[in-house]
py3Dmol code that shows the C-alpha trace and the ligand (Angstrom):
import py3Dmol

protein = """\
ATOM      1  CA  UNK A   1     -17.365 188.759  32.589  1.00  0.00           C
ATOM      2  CA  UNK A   2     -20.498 190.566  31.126  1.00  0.00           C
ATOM      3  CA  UNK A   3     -21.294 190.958  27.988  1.00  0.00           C
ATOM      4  CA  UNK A   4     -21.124 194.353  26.456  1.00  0.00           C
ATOM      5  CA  UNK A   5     -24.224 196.620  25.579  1.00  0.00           C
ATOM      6  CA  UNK A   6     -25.299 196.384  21.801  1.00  0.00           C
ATOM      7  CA  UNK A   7     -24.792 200.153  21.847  1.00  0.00           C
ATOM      8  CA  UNK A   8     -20.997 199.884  22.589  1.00  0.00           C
ATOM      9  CA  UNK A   9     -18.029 199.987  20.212  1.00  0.00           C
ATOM     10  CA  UNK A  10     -16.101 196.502  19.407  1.00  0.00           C
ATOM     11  CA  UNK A  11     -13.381 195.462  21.602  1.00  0.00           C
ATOM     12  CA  UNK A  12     -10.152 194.376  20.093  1.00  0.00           C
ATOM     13  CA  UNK A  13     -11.008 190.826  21.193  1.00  0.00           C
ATOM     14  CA  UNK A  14     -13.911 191.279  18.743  1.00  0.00           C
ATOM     15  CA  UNK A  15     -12.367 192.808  16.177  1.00  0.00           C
ATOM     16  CA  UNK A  16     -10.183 190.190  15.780  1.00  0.00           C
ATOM     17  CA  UNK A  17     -12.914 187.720  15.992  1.00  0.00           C
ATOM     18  CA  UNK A  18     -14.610 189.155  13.082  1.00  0.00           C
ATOM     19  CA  UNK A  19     -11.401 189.699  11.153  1.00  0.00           C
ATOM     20  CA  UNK A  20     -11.449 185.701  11.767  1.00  0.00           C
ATOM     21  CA  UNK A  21     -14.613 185.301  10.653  1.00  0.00           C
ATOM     22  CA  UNK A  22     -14.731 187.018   7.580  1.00  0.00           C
ATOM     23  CA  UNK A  23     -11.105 185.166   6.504  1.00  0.00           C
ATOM     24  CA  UNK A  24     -12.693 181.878   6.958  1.00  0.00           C
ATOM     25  CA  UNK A  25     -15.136 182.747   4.797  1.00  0.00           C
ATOM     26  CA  UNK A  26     -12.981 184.057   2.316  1.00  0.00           C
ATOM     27  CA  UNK A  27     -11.133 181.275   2.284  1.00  0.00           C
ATOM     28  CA  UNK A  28     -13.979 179.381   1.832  1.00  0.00           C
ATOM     29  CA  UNK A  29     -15.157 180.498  -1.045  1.00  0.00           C
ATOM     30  CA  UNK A  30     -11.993 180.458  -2.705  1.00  0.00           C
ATOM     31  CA  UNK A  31     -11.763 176.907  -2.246  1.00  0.00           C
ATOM     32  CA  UNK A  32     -15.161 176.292  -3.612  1.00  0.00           C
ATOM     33  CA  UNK A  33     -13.834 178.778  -6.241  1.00  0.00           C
ATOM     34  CA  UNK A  34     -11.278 177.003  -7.156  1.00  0.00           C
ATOM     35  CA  UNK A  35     -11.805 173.321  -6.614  1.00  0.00           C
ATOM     36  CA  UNK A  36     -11.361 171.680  -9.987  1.00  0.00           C
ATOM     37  CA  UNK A  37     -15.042 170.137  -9.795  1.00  0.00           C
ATOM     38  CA  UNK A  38     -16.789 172.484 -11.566  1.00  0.00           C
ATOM     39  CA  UNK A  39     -16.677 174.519 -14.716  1.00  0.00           C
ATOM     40  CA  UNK A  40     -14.621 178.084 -14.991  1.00  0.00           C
ATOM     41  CA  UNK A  41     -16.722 178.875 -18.417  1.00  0.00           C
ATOM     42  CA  UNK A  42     -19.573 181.102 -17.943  1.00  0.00           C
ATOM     43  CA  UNK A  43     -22.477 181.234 -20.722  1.00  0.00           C
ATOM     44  CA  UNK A  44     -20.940 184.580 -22.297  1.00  0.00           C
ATOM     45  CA  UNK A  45     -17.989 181.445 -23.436  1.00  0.00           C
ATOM     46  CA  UNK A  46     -20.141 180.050 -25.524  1.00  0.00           C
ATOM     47  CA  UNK A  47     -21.949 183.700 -26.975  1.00  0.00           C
ATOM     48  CA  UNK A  48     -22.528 183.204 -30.754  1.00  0.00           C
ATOM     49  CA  UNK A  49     -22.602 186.987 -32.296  1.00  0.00           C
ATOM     50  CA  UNK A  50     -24.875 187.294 -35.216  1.00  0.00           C
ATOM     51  CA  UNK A  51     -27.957 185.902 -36.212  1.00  0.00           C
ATOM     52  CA  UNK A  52     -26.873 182.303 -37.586  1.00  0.00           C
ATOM     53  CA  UNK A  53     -26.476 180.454 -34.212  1.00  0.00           C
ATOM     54  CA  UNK A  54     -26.119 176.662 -33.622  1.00  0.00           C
ATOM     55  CA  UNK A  55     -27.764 177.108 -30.403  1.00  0.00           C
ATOM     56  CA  UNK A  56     -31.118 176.081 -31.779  1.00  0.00           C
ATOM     57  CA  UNK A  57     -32.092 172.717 -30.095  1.00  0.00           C
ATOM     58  CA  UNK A  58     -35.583 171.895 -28.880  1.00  0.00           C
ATOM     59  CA  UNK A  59     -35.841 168.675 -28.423  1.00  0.00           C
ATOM     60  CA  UNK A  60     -39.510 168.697 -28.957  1.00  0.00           C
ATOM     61  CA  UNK A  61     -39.250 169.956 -32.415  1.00  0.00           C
ATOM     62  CA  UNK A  62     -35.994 168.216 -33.599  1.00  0.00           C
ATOM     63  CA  UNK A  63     -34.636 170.086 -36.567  1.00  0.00           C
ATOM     64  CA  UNK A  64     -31.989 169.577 -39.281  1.00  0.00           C
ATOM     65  CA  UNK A  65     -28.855 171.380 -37.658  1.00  0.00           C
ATOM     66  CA  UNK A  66     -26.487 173.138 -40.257  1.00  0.00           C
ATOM     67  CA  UNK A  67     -23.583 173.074 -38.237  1.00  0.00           C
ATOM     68  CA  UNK A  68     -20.901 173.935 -41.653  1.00  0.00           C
ATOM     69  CA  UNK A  69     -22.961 177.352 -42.211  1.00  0.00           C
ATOM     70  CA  UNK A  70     -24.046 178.471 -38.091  1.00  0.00           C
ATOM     71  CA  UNK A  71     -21.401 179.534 -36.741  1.00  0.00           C
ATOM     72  CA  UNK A  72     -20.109 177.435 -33.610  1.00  0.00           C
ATOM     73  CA  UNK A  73     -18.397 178.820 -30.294  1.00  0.00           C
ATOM     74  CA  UNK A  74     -16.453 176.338 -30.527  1.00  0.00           C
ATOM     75  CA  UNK A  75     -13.602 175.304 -32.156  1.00  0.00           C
ATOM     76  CA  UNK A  76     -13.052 171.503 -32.504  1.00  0.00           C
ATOM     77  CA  UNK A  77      -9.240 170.504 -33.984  1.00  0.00           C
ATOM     78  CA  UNK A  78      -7.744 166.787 -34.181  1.00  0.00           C
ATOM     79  CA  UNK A  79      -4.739 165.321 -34.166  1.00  0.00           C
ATOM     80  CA  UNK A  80      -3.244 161.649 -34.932  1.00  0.00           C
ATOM     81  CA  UNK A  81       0.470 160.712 -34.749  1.00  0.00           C
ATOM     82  CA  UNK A  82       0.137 158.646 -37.446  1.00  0.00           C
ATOM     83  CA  UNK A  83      -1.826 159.163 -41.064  1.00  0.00           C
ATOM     84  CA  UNK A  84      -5.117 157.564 -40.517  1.00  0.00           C
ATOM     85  CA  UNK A  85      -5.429 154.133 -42.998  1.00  0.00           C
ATOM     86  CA  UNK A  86      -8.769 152.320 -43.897  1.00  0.00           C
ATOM     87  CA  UNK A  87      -8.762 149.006 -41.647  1.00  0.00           C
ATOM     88  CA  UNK A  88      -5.959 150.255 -39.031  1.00  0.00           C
ATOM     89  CA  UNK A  89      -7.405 151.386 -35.456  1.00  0.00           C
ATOM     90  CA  UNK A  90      -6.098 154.750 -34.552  1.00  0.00           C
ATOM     91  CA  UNK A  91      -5.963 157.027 -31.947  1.00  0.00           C
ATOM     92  CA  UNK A  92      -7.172 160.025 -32.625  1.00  0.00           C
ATOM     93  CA  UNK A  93      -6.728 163.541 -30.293  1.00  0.00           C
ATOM     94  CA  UNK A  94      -9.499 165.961 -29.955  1.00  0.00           C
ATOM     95  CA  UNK A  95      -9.318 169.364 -29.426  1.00  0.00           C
ATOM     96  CA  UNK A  96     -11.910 171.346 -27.639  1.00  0.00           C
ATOM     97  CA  UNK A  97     -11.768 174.835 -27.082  1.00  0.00           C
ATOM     98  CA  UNK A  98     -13.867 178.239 -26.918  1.00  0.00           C
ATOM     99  CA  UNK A  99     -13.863 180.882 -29.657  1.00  0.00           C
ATOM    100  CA  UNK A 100     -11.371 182.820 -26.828  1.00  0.00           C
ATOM    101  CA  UNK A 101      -9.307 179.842 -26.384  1.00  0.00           C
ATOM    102  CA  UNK A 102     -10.468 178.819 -23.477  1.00  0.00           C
ATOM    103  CA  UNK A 103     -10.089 174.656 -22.773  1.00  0.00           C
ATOM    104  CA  UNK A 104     -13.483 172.789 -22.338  1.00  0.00           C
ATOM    105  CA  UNK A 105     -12.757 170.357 -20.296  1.00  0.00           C
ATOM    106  CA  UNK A 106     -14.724 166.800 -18.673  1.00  0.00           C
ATOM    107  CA  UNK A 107     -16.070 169.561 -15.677  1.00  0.00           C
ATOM    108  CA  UNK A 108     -17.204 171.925 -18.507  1.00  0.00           C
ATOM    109  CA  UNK A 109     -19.457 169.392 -19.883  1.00  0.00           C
ATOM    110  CA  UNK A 110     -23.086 167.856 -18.920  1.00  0.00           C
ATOM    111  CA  UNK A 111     -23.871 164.052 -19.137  1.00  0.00           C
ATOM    112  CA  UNK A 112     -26.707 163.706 -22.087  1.00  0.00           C
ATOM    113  CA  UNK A 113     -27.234 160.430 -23.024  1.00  0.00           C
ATOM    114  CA  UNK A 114     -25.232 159.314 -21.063  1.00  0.00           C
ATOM    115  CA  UNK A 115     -22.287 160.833 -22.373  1.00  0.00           C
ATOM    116  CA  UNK A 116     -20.678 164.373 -22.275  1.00  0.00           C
ATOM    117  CA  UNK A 117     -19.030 164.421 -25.245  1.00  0.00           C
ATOM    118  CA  UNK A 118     -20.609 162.433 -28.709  1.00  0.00           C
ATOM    119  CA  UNK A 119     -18.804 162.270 -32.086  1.00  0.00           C
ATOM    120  CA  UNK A 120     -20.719 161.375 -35.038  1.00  0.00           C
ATOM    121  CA  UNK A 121     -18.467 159.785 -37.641  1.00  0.00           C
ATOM    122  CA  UNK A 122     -19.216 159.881 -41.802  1.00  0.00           C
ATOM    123  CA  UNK A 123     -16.786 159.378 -44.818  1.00  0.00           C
ATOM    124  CA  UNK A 124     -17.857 161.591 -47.963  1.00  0.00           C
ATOM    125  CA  UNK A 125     -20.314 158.870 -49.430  1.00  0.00           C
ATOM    126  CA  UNK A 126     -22.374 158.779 -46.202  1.00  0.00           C
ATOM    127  CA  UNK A 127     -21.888 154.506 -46.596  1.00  0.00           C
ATOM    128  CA  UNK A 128     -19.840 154.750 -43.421  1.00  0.00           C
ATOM    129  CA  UNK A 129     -21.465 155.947 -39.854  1.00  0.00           C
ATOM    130  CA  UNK A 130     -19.607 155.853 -36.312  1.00  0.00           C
ATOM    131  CA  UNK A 131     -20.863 156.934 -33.479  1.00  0.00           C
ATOM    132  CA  UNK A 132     -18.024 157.048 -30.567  1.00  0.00           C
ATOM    133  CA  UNK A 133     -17.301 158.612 -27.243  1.00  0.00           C
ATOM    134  CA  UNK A 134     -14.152 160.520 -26.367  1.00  0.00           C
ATOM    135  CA  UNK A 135     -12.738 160.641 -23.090  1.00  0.00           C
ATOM    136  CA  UNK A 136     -10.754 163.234 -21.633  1.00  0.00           C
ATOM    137  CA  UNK A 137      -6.996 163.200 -20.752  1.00  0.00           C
ATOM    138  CA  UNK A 138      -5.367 165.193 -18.135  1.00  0.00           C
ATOM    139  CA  UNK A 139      -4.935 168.082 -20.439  1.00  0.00           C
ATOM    140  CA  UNK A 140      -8.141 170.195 -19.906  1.00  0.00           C
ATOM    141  CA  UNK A 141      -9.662 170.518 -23.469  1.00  0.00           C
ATOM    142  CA  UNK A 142      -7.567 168.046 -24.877  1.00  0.00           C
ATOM    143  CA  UNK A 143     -10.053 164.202 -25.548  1.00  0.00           C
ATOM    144  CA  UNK A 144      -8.787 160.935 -27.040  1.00  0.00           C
ATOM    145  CA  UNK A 145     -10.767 158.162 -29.105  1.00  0.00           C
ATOM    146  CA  UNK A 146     -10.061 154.856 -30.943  1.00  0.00           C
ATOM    147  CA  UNK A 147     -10.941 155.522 -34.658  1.00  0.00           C
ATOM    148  CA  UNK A 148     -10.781 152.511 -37.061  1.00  0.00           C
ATOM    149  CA  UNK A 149     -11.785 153.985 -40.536  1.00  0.00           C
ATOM    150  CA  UNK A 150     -13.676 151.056 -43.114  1.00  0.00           C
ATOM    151  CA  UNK A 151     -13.283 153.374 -46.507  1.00  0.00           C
ATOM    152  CA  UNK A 152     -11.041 156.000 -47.629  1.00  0.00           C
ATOM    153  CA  UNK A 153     -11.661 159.963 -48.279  1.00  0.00           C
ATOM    154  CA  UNK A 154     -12.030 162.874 -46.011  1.00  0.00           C
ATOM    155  CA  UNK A 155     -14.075 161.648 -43.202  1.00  0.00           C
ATOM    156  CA  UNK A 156     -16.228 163.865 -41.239  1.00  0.00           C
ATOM    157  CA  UNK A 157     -17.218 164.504 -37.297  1.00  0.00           C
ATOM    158  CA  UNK A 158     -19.890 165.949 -35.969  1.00  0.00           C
ATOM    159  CA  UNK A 159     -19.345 166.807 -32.236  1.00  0.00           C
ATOM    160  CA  UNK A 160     -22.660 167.099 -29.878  1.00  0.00           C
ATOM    161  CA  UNK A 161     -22.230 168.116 -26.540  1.00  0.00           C
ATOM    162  CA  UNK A 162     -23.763 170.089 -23.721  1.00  0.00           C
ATOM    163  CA  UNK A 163     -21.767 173.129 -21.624  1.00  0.00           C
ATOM    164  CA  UNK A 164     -22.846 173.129 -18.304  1.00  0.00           C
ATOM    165  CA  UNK A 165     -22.868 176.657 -18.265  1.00  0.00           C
ATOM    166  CA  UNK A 166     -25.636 177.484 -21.042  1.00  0.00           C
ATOM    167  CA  UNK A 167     -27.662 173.575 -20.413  1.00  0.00           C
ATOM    168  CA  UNK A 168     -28.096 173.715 -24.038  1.00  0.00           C
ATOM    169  CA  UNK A 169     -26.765 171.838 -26.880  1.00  0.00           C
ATOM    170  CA  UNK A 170     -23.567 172.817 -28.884  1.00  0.00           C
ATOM    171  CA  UNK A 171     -21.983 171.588 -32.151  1.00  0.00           C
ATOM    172  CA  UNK A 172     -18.985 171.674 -33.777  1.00  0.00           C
ATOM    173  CA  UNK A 173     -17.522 169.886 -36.764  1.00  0.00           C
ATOM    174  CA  UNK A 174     -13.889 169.033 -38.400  1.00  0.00           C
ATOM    175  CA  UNK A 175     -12.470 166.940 -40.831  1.00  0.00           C
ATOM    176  CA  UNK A 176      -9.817 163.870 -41.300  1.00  0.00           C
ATOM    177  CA  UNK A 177      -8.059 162.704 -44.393  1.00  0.00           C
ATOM    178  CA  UNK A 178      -7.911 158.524 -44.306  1.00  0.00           C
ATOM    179  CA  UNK A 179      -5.725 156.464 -46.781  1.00  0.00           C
ATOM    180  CA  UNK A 180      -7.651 154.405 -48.546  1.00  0.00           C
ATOM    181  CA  UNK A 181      -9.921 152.723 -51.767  1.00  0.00           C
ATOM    182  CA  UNK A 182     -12.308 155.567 -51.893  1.00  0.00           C
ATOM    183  CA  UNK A 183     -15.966 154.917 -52.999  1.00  0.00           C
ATOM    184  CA  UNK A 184     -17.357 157.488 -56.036  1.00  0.00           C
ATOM    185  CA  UNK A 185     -19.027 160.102 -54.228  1.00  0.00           C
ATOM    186  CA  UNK A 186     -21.604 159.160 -57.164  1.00  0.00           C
ATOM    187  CA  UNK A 187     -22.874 156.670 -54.273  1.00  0.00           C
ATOM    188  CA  UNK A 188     -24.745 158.763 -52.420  1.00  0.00           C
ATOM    189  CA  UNK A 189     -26.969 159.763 -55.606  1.00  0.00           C
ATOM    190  CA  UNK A 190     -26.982 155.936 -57.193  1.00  0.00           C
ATOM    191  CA  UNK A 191     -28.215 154.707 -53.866  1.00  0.00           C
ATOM    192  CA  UNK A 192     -31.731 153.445 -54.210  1.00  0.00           C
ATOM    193  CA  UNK A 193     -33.840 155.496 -51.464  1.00  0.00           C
ATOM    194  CA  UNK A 194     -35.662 152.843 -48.804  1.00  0.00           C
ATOM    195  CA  UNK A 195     -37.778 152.853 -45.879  1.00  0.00           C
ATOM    196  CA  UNK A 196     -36.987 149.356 -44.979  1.00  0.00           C
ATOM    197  CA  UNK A 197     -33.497 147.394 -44.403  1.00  0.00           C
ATOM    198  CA  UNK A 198     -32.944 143.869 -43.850  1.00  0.00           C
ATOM    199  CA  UNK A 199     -29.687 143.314 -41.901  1.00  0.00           C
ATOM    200  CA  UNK A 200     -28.928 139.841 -39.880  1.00  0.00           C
ATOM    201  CA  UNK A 201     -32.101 138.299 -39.665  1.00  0.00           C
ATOM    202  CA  UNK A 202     -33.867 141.612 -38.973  1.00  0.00           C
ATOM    203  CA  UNK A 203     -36.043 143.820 -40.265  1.00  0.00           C
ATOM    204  CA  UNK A 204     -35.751 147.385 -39.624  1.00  0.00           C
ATOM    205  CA  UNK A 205     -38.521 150.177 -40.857  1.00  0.00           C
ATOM    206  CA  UNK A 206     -38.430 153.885 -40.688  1.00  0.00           C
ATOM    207  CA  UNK A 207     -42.139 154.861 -41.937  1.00  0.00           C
ATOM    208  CA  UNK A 208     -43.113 158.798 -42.664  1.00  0.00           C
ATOM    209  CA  UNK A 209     -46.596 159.463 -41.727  1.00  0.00           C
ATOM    210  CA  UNK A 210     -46.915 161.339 -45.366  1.00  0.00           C
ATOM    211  CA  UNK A 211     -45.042 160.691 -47.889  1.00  0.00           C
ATOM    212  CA  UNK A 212     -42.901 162.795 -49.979  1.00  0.00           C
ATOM    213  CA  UNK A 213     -41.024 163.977 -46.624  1.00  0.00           C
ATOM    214  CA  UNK A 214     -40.939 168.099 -47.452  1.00  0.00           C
ATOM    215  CA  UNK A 215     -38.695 170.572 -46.907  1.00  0.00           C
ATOM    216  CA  UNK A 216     -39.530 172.856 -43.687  1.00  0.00           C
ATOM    217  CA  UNK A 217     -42.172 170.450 -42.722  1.00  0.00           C
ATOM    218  CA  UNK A 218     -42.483 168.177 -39.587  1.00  0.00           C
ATOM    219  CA  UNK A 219     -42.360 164.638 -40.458  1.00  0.00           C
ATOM    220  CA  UNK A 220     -43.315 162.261 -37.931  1.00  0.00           C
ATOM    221  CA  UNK A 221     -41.457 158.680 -38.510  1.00  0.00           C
ATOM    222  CA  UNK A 222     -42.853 155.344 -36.993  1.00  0.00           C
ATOM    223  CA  UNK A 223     -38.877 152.674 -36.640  1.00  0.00           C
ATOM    224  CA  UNK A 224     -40.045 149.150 -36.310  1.00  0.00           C
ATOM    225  CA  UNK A 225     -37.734 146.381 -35.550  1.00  0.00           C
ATOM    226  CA  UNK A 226     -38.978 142.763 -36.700  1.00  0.00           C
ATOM    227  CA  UNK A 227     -37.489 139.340 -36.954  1.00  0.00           C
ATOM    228  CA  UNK A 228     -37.311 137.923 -40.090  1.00  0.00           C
ATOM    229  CA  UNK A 229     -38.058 134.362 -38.478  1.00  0.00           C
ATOM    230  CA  UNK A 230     -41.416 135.813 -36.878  1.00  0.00           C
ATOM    231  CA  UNK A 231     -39.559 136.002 -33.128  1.00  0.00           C
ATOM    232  CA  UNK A 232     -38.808 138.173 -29.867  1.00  0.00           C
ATOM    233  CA  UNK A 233     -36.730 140.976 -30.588  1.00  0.00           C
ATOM    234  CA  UNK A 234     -34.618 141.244 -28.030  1.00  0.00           C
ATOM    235  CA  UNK A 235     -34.594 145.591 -28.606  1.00  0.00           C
ATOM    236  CA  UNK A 236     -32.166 147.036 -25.257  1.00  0.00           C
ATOM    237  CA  UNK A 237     -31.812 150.731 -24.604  1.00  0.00           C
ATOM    238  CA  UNK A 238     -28.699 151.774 -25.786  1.00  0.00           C
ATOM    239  CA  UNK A 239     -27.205 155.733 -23.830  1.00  0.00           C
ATOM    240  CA  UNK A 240     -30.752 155.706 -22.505  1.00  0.00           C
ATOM    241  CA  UNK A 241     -33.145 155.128 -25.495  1.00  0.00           C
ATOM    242  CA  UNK A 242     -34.006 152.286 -27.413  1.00  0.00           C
ATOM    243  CA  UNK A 243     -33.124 153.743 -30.789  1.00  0.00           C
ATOM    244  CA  UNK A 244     -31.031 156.782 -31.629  1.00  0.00           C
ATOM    245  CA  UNK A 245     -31.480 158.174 -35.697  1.00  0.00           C
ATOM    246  CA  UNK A 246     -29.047 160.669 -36.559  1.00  0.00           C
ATOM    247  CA  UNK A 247     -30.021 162.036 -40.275  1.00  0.00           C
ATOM    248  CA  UNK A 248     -26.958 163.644 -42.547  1.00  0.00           C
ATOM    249  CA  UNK A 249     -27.947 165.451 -45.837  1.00  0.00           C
ATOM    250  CA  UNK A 250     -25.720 164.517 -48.956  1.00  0.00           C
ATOM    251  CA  UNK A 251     -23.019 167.346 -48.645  1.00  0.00           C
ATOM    252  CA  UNK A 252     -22.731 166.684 -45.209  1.00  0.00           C
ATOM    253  CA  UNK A 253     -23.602 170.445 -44.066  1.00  0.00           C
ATOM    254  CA  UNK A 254     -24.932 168.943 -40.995  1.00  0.00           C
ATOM    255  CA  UNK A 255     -26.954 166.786 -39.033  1.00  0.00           C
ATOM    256  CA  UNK A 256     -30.024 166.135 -37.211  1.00  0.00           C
ATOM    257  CA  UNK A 257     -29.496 163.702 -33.933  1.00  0.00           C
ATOM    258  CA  UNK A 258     -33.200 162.232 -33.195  1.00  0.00           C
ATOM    259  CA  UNK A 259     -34.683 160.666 -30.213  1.00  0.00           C
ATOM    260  CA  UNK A 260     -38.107 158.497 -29.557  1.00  0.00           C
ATOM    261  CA  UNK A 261     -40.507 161.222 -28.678  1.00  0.00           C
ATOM    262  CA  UNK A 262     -41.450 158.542 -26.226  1.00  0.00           C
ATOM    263  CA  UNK A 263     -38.615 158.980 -23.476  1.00  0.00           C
ATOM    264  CA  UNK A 264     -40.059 156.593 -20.759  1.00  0.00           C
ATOM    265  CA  UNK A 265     -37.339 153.241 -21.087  1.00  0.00           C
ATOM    266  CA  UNK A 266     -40.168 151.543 -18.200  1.00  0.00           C
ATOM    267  CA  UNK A 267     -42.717 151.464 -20.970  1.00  0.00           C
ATOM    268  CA  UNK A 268     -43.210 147.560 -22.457  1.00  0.00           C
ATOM    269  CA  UNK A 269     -42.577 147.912 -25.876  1.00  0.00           C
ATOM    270  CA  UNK A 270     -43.902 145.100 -28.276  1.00  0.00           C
ATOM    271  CA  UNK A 271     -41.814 141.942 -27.660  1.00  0.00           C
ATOM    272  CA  UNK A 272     -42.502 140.763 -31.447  1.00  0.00           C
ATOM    273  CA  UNK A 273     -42.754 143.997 -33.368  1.00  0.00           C
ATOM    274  CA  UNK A 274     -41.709 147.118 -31.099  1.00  0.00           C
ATOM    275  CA  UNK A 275     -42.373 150.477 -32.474  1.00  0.00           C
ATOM    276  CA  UNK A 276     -41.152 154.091 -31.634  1.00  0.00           C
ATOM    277  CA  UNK A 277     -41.940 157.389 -33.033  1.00  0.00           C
ATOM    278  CA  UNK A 278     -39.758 160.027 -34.401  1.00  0.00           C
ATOM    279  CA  UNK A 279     -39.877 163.480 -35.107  1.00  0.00           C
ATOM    280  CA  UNK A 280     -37.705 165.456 -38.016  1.00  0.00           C
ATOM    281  CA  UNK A 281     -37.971 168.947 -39.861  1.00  0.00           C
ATOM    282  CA  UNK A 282     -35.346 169.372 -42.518  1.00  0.00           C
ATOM    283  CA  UNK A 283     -34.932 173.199 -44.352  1.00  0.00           C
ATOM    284  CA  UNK A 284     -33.660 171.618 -47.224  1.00  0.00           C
ATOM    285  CA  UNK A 285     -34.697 169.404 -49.990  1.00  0.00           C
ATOM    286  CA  UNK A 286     -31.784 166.971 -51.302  1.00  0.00           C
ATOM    287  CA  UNK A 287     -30.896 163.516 -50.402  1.00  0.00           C
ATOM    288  CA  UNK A 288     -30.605 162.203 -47.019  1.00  0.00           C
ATOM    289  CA  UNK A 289     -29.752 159.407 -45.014  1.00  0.00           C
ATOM    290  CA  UNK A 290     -30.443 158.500 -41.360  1.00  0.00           C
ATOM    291  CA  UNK A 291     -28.926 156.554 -39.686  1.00  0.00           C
ATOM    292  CA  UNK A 292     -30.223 154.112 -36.696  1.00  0.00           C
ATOM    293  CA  UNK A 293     -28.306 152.620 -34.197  1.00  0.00           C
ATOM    294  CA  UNK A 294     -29.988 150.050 -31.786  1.00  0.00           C
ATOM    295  CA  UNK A 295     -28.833 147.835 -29.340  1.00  0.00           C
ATOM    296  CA  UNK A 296     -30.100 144.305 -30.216  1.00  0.00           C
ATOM    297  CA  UNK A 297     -29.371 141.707 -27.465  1.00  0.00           C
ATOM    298  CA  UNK A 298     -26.165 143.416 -26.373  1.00  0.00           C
ATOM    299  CA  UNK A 299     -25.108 144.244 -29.599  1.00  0.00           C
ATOM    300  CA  UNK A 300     -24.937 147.299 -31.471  1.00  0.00           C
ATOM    301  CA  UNK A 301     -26.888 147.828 -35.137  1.00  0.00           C
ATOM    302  CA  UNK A 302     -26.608 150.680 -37.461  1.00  0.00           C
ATOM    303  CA  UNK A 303     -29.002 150.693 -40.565  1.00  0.00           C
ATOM    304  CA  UNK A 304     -28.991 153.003 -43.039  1.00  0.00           C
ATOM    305  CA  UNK A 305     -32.130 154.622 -44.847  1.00  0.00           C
ATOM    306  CA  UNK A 306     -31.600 156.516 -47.482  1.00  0.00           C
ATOM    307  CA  UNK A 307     -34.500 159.041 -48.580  1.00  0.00           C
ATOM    308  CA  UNK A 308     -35.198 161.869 -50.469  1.00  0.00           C
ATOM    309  CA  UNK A 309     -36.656 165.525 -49.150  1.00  0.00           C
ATOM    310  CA  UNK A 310     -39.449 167.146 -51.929  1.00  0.00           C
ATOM    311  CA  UNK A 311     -38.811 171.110 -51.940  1.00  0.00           C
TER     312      UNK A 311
END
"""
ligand_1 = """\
1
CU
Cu -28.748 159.708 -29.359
"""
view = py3Dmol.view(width=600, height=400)
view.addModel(protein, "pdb")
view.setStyle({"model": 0}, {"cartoon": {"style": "trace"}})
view.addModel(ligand_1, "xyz")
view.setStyle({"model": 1}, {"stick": {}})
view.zoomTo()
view.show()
């Protein structure tokens, strides 16, 4: 059998060949479609109308995020069975979801820090800070977490995240009542600002490079870990830095979540006195406090450093 010229019409043989063909393909990419792998939101999901956006991150210019005023695509609810109690472990159900409803699910989310999903944890004095990682269920949208409140009051959390369809980072907040001896909210003005903290046989120091810190101006911060004693400190990276600050002004209208502008972990830091720098620009004046969590021979730290932003 020959083949046919190029000039000649198809044959039913070929026809049906092509009809083959093209359903395979189809078929195809429906599966790949459909396959739960990936995400079903598209950036127009996460499209903030207006001008007060959240999506405002560049991570070499870290700024002071006002997450209560921008609006957020994203709605964040959660949900406990039981009333959360200072001192009593809960488990706590988080809600994620676009402004249209839509779930965002594990597949809807990029890994940052090792993470795709980060909740940053504060009760209304600012004494408590938690930094925690949800997981998700088999509900799409739906995330759990183990929540063990130390104080009373309406705590707040601050979710940080990445869609994989915009690549660029998203916030959203919401709010839990906890049972409990509640601290004066008078705290957070009584507290006596500091650049340094001792805390178990450390010494931890956030140091501006000009002092007052100002309002709408970029601060550069040198964190230095030292051992009281004189010795190693044994300073680990902890979701893929070796120190993460996350600043919170008094009224908790926000946050800023801050990274060594140094991202290389290879780089020997100093085994006695290691050093990192930090940028920050806050739009506000007020009191602040950030807090820094390192990871300090397997162990995690968090130490506070209160401070005060000049207009
Ligand atoms: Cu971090």
């Amino acid at each position: 059998m020959s083949l046919p010229p190029p000039s000649s019409g198809l044959n039913p043989e070929q026809r049906l060949q092509i009809v083959g063909i093209t359903g395979v393909a189809l078929a195809v990419f429906l599966f790949f479609r459909f396959i739960p792998t990936g995400t079903n939101l598209n950036h127009m999901d996460f499209r903030v109308s207006g001008k007060n956006s959240v999506d405002f991150c560049d991570p070499a210019n870290p700024q002071f995020i006002p997450v209560l005023a921008a609006r957020s695509p994203v709605k964040m609810t959660l949900k406990t069975e039981d009333a959360p109690r200072t001192g009593e472990p809960l488990w706590v159900t988080l809600l994620l979801v676009t402004a249209a409803g839509k779930p965002i699910a594990n597949e809807d989310l990029l890994v940052m820090h090792a993470k795709k999903l980060h909740l940053l944890i504060t009760d209304p004095t600012l004494t408590e800070y938690q930094h925690v990682h949800p997981e998700p269920t088999r509900r799409p949208g739906e995330w759990r977490f183990l929540f063990t409140p130390r104080l009373g009051g309406r705590y707040r959390f601050f979710a940080d995240f990445t869609p994989v369809a915009t690549a660029r980072s998203l916030y959203a907040n919401a709010d839990l009542e906890v049972e409990g001896v509640r601290r004066s909210i008078g705290h957070v003005v009584g507290v006596l600002p500091a650049w340094t903290a001792e805390q178990d046989g450390y010494r931890f120091t956030l140091e501006p490079a000009a002092l007052p810190v100002r309002a709408r101006q970029a601060a550069d911060l040198k964190f230095r870990v030292k051992k009281t004693d004189g010795g190693i400190v044994p300073l680990e990276p902890v979701m893929e830095a070796y120190a993460h600050l996350v600043a919170f002004d008094a009224s908790r209208s926000g946050f800023a979540h801050l990274h060594p502008m140094d991202t290389d972990l290879s780089r020997r830091l100093d085994a006695i006195q290691p050093q990192l720098a930090f940028k920050i620009t806050i739009p506000e004046a007020g009191r602040y406090v950030i807090w820094a969590q390192v990871n300090l021979a397997g162990s995690e730290v968090f130490v506070p450093f209160w401070f005060d932003v000049a207009p």
